[in-house]
C-alpha positions as CSV (number, residue, x, y, z in Angstrom):
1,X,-19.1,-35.3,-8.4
2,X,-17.8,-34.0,-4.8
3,X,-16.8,-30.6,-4.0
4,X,-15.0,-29.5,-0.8
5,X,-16.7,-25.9,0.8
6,X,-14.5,-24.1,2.0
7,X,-14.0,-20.3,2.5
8,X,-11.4,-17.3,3.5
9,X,-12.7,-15.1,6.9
10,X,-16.2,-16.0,5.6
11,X,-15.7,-15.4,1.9
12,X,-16.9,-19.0,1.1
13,X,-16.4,-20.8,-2.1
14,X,-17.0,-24.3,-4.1
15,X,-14.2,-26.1,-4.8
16,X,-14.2,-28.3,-7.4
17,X,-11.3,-29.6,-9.6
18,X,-11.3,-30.2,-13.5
19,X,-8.8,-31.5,-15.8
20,X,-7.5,-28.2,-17.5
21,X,-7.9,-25.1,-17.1
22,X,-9.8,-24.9,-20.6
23,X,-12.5,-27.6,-19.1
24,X,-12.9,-25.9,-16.0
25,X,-15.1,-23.2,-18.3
26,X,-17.7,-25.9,-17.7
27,X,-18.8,-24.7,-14.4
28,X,-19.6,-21.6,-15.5
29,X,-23.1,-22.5,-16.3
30,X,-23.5,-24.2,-13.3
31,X,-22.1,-21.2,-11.0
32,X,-25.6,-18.8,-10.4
33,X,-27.3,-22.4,-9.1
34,X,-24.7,-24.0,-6.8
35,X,-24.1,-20.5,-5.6
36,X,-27.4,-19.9,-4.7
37,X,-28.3,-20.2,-0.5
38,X,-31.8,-21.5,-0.1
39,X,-32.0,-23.6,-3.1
40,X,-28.3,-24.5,-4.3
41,X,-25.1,-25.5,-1.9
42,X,-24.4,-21.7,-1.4
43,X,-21.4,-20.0,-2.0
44,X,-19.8,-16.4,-3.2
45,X,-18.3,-18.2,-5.7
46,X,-17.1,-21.8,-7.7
47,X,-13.2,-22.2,-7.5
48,X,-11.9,-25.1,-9.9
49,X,-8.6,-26.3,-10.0
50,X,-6.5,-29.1,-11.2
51,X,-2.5,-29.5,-12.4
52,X,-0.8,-26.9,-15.2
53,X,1.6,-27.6,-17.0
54,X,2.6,-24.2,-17.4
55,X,2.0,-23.5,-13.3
56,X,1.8,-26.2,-10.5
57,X,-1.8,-25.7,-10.7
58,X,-4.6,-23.4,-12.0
59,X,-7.5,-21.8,-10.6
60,X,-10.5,-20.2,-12.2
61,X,-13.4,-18.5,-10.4
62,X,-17.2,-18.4,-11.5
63,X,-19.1,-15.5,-9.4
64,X,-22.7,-16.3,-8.2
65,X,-24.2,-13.8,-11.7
66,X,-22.5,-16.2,-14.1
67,X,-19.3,-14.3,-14.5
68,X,-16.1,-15.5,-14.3
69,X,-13.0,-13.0,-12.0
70,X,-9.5,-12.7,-12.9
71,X,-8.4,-13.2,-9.3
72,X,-9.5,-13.9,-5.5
73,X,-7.6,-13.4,-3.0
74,X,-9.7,-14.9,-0.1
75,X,-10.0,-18.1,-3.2
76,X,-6.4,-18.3,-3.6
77,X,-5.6,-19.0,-0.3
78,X,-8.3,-21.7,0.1
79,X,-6.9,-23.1,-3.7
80,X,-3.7,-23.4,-1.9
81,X,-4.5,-25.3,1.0
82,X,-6.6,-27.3,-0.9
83,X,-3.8,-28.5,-3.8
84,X,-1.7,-29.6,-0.8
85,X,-3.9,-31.9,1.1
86,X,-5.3,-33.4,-2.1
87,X,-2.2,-34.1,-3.4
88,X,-2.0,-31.6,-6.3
89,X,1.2,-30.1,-5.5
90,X,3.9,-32.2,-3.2
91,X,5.6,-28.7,-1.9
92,X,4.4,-25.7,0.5
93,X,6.0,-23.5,-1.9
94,X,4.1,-23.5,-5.5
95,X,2.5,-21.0,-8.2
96,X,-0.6,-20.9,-9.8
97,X,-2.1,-20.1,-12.8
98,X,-5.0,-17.5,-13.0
99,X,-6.7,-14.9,-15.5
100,X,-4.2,-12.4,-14.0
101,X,-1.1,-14.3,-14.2
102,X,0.6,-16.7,-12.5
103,X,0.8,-16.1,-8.6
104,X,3.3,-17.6,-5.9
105,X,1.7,-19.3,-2.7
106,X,3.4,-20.3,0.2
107,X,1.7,-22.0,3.0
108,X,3.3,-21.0,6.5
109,X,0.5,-23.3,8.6
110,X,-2.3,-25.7,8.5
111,X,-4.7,-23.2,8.3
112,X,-2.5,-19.6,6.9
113,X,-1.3,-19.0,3.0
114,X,1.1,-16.0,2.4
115,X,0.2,-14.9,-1.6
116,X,2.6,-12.6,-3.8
117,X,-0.3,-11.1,-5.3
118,X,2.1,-9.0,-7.7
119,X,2.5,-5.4,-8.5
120,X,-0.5,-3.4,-8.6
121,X,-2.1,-1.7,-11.2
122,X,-2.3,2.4,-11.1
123,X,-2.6,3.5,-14.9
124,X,-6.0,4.1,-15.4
125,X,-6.5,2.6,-19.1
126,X,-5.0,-0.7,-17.5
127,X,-7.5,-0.8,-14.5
128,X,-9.4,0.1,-16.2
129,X,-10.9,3.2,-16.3
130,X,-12.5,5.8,-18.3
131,X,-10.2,9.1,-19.3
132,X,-6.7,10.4,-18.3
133,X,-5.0,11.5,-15.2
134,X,-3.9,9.9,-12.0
135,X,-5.9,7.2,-10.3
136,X,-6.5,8.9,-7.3
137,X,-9.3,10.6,-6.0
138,X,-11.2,10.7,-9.0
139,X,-14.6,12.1,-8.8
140,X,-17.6,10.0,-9.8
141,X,-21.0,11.2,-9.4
142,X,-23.1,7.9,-8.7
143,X,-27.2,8.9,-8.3
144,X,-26.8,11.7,-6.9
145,X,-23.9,11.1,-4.3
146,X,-20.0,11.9,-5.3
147,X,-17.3,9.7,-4.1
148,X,-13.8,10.5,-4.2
149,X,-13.0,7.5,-6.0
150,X,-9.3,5.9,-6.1
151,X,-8.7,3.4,-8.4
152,X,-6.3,0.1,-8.4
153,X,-6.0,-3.4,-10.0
154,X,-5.1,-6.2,-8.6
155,X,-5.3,-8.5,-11.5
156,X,-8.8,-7.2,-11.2
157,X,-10.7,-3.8,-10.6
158,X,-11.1,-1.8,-7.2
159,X,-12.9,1.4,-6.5
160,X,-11.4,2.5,-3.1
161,X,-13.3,5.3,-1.2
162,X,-12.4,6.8,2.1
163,X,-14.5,7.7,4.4
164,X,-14.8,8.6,8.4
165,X,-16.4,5.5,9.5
166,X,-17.5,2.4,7.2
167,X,-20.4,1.3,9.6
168,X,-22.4,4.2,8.2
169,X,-22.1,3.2,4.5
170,X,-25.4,2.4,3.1
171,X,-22.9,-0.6,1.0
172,X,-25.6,-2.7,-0.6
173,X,-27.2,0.9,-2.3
174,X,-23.3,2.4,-2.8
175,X,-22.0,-0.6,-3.8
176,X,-24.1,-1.8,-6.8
177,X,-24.5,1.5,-8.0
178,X,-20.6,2.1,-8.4
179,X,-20.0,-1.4,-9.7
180,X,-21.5,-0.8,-12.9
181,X,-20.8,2.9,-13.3
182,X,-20.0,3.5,-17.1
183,X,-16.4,4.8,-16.0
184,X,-15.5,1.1,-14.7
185,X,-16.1,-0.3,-18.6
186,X,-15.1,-3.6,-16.9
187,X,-17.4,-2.8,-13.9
188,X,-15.6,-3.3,-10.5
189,X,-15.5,-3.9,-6.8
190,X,-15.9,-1.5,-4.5
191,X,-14.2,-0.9,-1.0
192,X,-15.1,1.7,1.9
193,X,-12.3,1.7,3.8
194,X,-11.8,3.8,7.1
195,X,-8.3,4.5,8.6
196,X,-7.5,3.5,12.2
197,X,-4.0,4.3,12.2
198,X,-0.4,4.0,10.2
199,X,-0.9,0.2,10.3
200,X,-4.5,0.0,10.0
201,X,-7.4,-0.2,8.1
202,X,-11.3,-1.2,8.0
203,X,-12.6,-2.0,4.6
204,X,-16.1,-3.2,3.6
205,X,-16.8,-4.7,-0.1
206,X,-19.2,-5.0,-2.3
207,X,-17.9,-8.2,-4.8
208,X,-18.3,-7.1,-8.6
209,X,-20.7,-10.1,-9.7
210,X,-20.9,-11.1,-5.9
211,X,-22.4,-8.4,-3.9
212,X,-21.6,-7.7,-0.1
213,X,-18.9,-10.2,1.0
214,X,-17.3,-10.9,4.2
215,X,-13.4,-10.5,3.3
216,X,-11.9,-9.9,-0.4
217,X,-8.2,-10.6,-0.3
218,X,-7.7,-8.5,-3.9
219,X,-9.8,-5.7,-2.2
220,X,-7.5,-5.6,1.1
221,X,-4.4,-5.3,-1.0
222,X,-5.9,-2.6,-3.4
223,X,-6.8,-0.5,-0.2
224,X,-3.6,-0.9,1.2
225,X,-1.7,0.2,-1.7
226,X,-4.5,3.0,-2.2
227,X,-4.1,4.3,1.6
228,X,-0.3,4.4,1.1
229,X,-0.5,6.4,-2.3
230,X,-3.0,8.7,0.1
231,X,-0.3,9.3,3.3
232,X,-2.7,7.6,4.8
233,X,-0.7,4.4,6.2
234,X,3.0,2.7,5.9
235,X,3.2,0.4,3.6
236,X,2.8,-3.2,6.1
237,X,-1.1,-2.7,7.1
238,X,-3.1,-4.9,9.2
239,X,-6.6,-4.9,7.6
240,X,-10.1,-5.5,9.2
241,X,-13.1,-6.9,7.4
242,X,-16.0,-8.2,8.7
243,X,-14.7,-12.0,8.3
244,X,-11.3,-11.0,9.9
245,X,-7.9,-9.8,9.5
246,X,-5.6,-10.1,6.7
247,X,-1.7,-8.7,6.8
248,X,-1.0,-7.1,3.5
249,X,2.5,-5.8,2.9
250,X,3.7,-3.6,0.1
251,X,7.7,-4.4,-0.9
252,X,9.2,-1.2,-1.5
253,X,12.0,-3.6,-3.1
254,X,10.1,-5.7,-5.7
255,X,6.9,-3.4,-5.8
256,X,5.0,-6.4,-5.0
257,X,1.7,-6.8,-2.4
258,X,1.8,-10.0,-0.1
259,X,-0.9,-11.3,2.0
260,X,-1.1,-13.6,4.4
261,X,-4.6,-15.0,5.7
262,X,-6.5,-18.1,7.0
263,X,-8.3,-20.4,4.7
264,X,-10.4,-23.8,6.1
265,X,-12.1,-26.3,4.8
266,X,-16.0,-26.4,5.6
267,X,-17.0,-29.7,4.8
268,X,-17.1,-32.1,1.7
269,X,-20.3,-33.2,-0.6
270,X,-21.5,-34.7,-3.9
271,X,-23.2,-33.1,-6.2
272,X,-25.9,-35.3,-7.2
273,X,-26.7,-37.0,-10.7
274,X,-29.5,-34.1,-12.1
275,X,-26.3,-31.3,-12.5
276,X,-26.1,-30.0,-15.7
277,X,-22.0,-30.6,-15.8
């Protein structure tokens, strides 16, 4: 079976293609092992793909603890560049099926996708989260420490927390605490993100399932759309994470997020005959 590695500013995935997007659930039991660095390929995640008939193509993601992510943003990106130069879609301009809808990829380079990630999320029993009231800075005591806690979907969860400078977070500790905090019933990801300016923003994540990533596309667009609700920013944002730099815009005409990123291709292998798929 070959697989193509390939990853978005360092969030780096399997790619693997199945023939529906009901038989891609296969690779779910496979996910924890390939994703594992010393003793599997390596990976923050297993991407599968293939043709839809009710998209161009579908994508499903299997995080390194076994479960499976309604959307990726860093994955997207590498889907789409994938589909076109393996022949899965004949266009630069296509959509894709995922857990949370169908997105709409254009691919503006060799190596850049812009995504129409959708409208976000803000009402908290959609998010989800525990209780009533606005999404935004809502306390959560976590261990001891309280975060101000803002709260946005993407498809998926994001905990958003702003703070004076994100190379002080103790993210590893932070981060797994909040991601399973009883108030996320769905658990969640988790971004620090520190304010540079009316266009920009540093952000560091901790994955729900994955742990501390490099880049997460759904978490840039989540903190952009948080830092606008806040005053903090406009509403086009150039966002730093450790992997590099994503442009996330907020349409104040459709109410839709777009992103536009890298994505490459790592290198190709074959998974041998002792997998369990």
């Amino acid at each position: 079976m070959e697989f193509v590695k390939m990853h978005g500013l360092g969030n780096d995935f399997i790619v693997v293609e199945a023939a529906s997007f009901e038989d891609a659930a296969c690779y779910q039991a496979v996910s924890a092992a390939w994703c594992e660095r010393h003793f599997g390929i390596g990976a923050d995640g297993i991407l599968v793909t293939g043709q839809d008939s009710r998209a161009d193509i579908f994508m499903r993601i299997f995080n390194p603890d076994g479960s499976e992510a309604e959307m990726c943003g860093n994955g997207i990106r590498c889907i789409a560049l994938y589909a076109r130069k393996a022949g899965l879609v004949d266009q630069d301009a296509f959509a894709v099926k995922t857990l949370a809808g169908n997105r709409l990829i254009r691919i503006v380079s060799d190596e850049a996708v812009r995504v129409d990630m959708g409208r976000p999320i803000l009402e908290r029993p959609l998010i989800p989260v525990q209780g009533e009231g606005s999404n935004l800075d809502i306390p959560v005591n976590s261990y001891g420490e309280w975060f101000k806690v803002n709260a946005v979907s993407m498809g998926n969860p994001h905990a958003i927390i702003f703070t004076e400078d994100v190379s002080q977070v103790p993210l590893a500790q932070w981060g797994a605490n909040l991601e399973r905090h009883p108030i996320f019933p769905a658990a969640t990801n988790v971004e620090f993100v520190e304010v540079k300016g009316s266009s920009e923003i540093i952000v560091r994540v901790w994955e729900r399932g994955a742990g501390v990533t490099l880049a997460c596309g759904t978490g840039a667009c989540a903190s952009v759309v948080a830092a606008h609700l806040q005053g903090h920013t406009g509403r086009e944002v150039l966002v730093h994470l450790p992997g590099g730099d994503l442009l996330i815009e907020w349409n104040r005409n459709d109410d839709h997020v777009y992103m536009t990123g890298p994505a490459q291709a790592v290198f190709r292998g074959i998974i041998g005959d002792d997998s369990n798929v």
